[in-house]
C-alpha positions as CSV (number, residue, x, y, z in Angstrom):
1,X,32.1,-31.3,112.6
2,X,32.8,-27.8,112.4
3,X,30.3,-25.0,110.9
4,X,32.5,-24.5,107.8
5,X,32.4,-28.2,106.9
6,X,28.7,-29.0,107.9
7,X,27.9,-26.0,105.7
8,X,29.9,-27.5,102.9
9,X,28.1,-30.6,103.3
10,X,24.9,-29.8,103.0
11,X,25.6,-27.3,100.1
12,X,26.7,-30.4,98.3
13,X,23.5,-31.9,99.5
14,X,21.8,-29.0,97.9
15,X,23.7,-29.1,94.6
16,X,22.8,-33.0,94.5
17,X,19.2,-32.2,94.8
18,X,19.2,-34.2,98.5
19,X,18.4,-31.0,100.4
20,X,15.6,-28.4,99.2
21,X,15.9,-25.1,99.6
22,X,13.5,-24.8,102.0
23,X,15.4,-27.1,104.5
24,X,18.5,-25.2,103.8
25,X,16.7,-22.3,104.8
26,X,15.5,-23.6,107.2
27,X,18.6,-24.8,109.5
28,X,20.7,-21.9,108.6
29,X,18.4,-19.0,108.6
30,X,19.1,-16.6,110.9
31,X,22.1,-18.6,112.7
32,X,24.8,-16.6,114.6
33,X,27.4,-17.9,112.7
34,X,30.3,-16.0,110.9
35,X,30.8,-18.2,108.3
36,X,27.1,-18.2,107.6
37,X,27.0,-14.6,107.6
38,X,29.4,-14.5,105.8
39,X,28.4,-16.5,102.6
40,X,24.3,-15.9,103.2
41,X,24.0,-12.6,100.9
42,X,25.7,-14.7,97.8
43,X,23.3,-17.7,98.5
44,X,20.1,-15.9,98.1
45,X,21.3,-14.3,94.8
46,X,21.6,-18.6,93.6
47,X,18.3,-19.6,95.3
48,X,16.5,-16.7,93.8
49,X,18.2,-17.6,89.9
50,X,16.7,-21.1,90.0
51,X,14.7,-19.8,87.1
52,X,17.5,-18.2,85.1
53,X,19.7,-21.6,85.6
54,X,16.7,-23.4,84.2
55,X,16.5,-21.5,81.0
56,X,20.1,-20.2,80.2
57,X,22.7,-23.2,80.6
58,X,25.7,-20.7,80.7
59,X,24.5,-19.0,83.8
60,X,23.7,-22.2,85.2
61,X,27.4,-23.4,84.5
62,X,28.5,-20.2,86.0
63,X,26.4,-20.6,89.5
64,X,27.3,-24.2,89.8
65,X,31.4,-23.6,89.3
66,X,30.7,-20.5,91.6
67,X,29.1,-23.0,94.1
68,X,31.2,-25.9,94.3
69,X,34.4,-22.4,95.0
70,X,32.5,-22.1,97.4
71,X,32.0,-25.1,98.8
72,X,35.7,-25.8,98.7
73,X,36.6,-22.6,100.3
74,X,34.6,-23.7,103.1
75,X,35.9,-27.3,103.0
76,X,39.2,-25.2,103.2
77,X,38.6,-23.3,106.4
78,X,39.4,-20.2,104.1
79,X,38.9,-16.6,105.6
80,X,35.6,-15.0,105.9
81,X,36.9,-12.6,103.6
82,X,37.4,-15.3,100.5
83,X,33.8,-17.0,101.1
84,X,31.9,-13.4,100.7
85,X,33.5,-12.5,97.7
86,X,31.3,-15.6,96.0
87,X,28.8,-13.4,95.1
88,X,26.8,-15.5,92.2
89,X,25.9,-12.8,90.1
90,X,29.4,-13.6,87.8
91,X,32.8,-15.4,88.4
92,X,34.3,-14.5,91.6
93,X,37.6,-12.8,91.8
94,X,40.0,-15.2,93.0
């Protein structure tokens, strides 16, 4: 399995509730990957808004579609380029 696609996986695993944050963390942190780098500045931005997804079901909406773009970009082998414009902080440019 590629990077891209193990990445995908386990961000489905993480949107299923099947892999904590913390484990995510753990295996990807500070791995010399490009498409790691490449999407790691957007994923702190939705592992630091649990709490805002919790209270305000629009945001939540908006991370989840913004997540599962991402997921299929990866799942896509898209650029680098197209997986760090997913940003989290508001609907991605497409």
């Amino acid at each position: 399995m590629n990077e891209a696609a193990e990445l995908a996986k386990d961000l489905r695993a993480v949107a299923a509730g099947t892999l904590t944050e913390v484990a995510f963390r753990e295996k990807y942190s500070g791995r010399d990957v490009p498409e790691v780098e490449a999407v790691w500045h957007g994923l702190q931005h939705y592992f630091a808004d649990a709490d805002i997804r919790a209270r305000d079901a629009e945001y939540s909406r908006m991370q989840a579609q913004e997540l599962e773009r991402l997921i299929q970009l990866l799942e896509s082998d898209a650029s680098l380029g197209a997986l760090d414009r997913v940003g989290f902080l508001g609907p991605s440019k497409r």
